[in-house]
N, C-alpha and C positions, 0 to 999 in steps of 0.2 A: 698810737698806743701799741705796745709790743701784744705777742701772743699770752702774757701775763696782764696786759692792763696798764701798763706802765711807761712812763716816757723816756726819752734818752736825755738821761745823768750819768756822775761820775757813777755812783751807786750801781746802776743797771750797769755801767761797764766793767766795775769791781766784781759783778759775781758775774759775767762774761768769763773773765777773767779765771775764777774759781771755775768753771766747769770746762775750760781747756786747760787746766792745768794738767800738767803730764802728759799732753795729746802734741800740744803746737811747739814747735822750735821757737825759742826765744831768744830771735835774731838778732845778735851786737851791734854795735855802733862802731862802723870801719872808720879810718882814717885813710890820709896818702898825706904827710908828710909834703911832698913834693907838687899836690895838687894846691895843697891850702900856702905853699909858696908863688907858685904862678898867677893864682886867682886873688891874693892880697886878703883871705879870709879863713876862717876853719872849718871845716867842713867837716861833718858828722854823717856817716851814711848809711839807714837802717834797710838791710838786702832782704827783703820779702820773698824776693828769688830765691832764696834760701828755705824758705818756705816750705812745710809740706804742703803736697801738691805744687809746687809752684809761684803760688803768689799767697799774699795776702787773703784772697779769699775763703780759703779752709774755715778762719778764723767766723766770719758770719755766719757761714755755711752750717758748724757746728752749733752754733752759739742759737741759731734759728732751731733748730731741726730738737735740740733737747730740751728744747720749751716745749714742741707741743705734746699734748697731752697722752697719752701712753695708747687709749682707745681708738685715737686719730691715725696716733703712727703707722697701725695694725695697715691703712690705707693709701701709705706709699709717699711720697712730694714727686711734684712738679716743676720743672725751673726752664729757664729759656737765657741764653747764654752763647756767646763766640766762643766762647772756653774757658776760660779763668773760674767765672761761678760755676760754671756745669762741674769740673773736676773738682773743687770745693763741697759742691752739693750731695756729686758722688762721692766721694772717700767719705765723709760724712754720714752719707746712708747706710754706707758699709759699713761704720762704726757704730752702728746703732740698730742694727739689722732689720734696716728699712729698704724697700724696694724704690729705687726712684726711675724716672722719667724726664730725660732733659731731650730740648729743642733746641738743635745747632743751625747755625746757618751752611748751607752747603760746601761754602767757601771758606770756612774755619781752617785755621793751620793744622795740617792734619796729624802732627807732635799731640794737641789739645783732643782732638776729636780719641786717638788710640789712649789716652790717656784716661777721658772719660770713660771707656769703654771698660779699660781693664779695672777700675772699680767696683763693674757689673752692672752697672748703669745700661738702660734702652735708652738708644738714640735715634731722635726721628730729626729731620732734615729738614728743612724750610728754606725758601728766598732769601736771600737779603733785603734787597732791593723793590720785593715784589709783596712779600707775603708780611701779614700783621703777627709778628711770633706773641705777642700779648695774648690776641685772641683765640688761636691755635690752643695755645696752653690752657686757656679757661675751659674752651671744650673738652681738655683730654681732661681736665677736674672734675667739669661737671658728670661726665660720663663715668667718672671711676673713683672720684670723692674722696680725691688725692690731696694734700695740701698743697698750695702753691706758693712758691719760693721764690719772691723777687730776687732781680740781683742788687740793688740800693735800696730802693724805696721803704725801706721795715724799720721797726723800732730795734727788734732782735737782732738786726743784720747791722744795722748802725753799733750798735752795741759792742759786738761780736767784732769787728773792726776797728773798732775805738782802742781796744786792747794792747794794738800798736802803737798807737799813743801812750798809755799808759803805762809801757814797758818805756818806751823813749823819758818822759818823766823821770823813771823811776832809775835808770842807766846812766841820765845825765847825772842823780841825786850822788849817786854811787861816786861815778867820777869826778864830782865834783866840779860840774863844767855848767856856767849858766848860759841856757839855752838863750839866741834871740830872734832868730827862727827858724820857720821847719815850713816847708816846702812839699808838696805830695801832691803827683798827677790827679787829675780830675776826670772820671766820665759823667755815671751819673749824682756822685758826690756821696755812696757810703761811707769811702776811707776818708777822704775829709773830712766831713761831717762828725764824723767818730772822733779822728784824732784830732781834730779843734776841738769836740765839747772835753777830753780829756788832758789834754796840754793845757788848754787856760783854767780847767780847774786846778791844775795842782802849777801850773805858770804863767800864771794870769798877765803877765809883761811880754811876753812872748809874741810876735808877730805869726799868722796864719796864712798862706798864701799858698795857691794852687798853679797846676800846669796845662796846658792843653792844647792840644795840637792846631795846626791851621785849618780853617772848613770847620771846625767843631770845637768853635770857641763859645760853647752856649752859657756856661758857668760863668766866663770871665764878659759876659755882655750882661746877664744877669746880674752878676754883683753890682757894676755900674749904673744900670736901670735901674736897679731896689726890687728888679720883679724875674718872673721866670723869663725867659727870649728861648724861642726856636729856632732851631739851623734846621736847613734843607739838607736831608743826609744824600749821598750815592759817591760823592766826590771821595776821590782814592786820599789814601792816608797811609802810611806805613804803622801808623796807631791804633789797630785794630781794636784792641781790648778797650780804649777807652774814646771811642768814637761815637758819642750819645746824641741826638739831638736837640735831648732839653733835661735839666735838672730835674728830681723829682722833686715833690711839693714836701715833703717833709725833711730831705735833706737841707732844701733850699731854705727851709727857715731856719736853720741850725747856721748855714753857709752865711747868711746875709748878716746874721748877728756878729760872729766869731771869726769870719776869713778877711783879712787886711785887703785883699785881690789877689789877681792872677794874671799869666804868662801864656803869651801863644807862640810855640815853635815850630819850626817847619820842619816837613823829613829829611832834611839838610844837616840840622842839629840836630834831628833828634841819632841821624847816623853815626852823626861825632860822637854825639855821647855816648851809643850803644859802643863802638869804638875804643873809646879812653875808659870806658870802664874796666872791659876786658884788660888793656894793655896796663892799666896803672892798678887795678884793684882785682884782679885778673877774675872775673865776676861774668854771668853771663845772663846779661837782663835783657827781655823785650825790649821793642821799641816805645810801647805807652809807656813802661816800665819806669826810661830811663828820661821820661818827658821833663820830670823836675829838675834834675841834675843838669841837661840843656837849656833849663829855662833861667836857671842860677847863673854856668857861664855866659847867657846872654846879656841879663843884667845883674850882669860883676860889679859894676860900679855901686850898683843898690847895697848892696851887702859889703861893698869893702870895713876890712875891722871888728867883720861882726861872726859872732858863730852861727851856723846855720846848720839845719838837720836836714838829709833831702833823703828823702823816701823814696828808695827804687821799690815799686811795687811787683812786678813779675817777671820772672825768666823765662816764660814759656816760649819756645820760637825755635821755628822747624834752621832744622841744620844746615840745608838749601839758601833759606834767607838770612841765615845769620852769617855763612860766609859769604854772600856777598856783599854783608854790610861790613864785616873788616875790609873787604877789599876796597871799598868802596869808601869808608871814612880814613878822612886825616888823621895821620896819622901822629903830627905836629900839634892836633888841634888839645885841648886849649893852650893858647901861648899866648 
């Protein structure tokens, strides 16, 4: 149930929708001409990168935070985050002249951590590896009666993220192009989750299908189970932002109904693609970001004939490692 009572429909994503109107960038549908020649398909690419703040995230961020109740506000939110939700949470707060409090991991790309900051956001630091950042965050609530701000797991946040979807919907309507699917990285399954319940209500033919890195394929073992499955997190990934070790329980019932399956890449691919993005779409997406788009040219042959929408979720990624990722990806690659 959202912070209103309500559960995730198109309806709660419709007035999602109404309350970032005039806040969010309401990012196009790219093409490359020369990509959907090579790949034997059309491809449709909705750049979240483009994003205020960066990704995708803003969109929950706000869509949570102007639900709660005006009394509550006066007492701040709390969120725990690698950086994608934290700088969401924060520009967010500062839209609504709320104090927040996010909990990074130490080893956050430090583009994300200065990013959160300059919103005016407090930032406390935690492990990765070591520390339970859930638990962390509940203390700092219960000691200051803050709200707290998952990063997937909400009715609001699903909502608030669905909204992507239902600009894709409504872009494809425009241009006239029928959708047959749409593709978008996976962590713990907000954006998913969202942009499935809102593509099949208004595209019900439409295929749903996710991405996810290798080590942290917990969504795509899940779907296959029928149930939630846990990964052992520590294992390195270039897929930071979407490196979760298990679905949450409410996204996953939206995922198991509405997602066809999903795709695991390695940082191999996911290099190439951060790579030909740049080069053909000249774009500048993370690596969780650019997880679908990898996971598409993997399997090309799935999709040959067919149009497809791939969701690059966010461009946040320190300057250090993204050139070494052009250096570093093919430069031929897809061919």
């Amino acid at each position: 149930m959202s912070e209103t009572g309500e559960t995730v429909d198109l309806r709660l994503i419709e007035d999602a929708a109404e309350r970032l109107n005039g806040l969010i960038v309401r990012t196009p549908l790219l093409e490359s001409a020369q990509l959907n020649e090579v790949l034997g398909m059309r491809l449709l690419f909705k750049p979240e990168c483009l994003q205020r703040t960066g990704s995708f995230k803003f969109r929950g961020a706000y869509t949570k935070l102007s639900r709660i109740s005006p009394d509550r506000r006066k007492k701040g939110v709390v969120a725990y985050s690698s950086g994608n939700h934290a700088q969401g949470v924060a520009a967010a707060a500062r839209f609504l002249g709320m104090e927040a409090t996010i909990l990074m991991p130490s080893d956050a790309p430090r583009i994300k951590i200065d990013s959160t900051r300059s919103y005016g956001a407090r930032v406390v630091f935690f492990e990765r590896h070591r520390d339970d950042r859930r638990a962390l965050a509940e203390e700092l609530v219960a000691s200051s009666g803050a709200t707290l701000v998952p990063p997937f797991d909400d009715p609001d946040i699903i909502s608030g993220q669905g909204t992507a979807g239902l600009e894709i919907t409504r872009q494809a309507d425009y241009m006239n192009i029928g959708v047959d699917d749409v593709i978008c990285p996976v962590g713990g399954g907000g954006l998913l989750s969202g942009i499935a319940t809102a593509v099949k209500a208004r595209m019900p033919l439409a295929k749903i299908w996710c991405a996810e890195p290798e080590g942290y394929d917990d969504v795509v073992q899940s779907i296959s189970a029928g149930q939630r499955i846990s990964v052992e997190t520590g294992k390195p990934t270039l897929c930071d932002s979407i490196a979760t070790p298990q679905p949450g329980e409410i996204t996953f019932e939206i995922i198991k109904r509405l997602v066809s399956g999903g795709f695991v890449v390695s940082d191999r691919d996911v290099t190439n693609a951060v790579g030909a993005l740049f080069d053909r779409l000249k774009l500048v997406v993370e690596p969780g970001g650019s997880a679908a788009f990898a996971a598409v040219v993997k399997e090309r042959e799935r999709f040959q004939n067919r149009t497809v929408v791939v969701v690059l979720s966010g461009g946040n990624v320190d300057r250090d490692q993204f050139a070494t990722i052009l250096i570093e990806a093919d430069g031929a690659w897809p061919a």
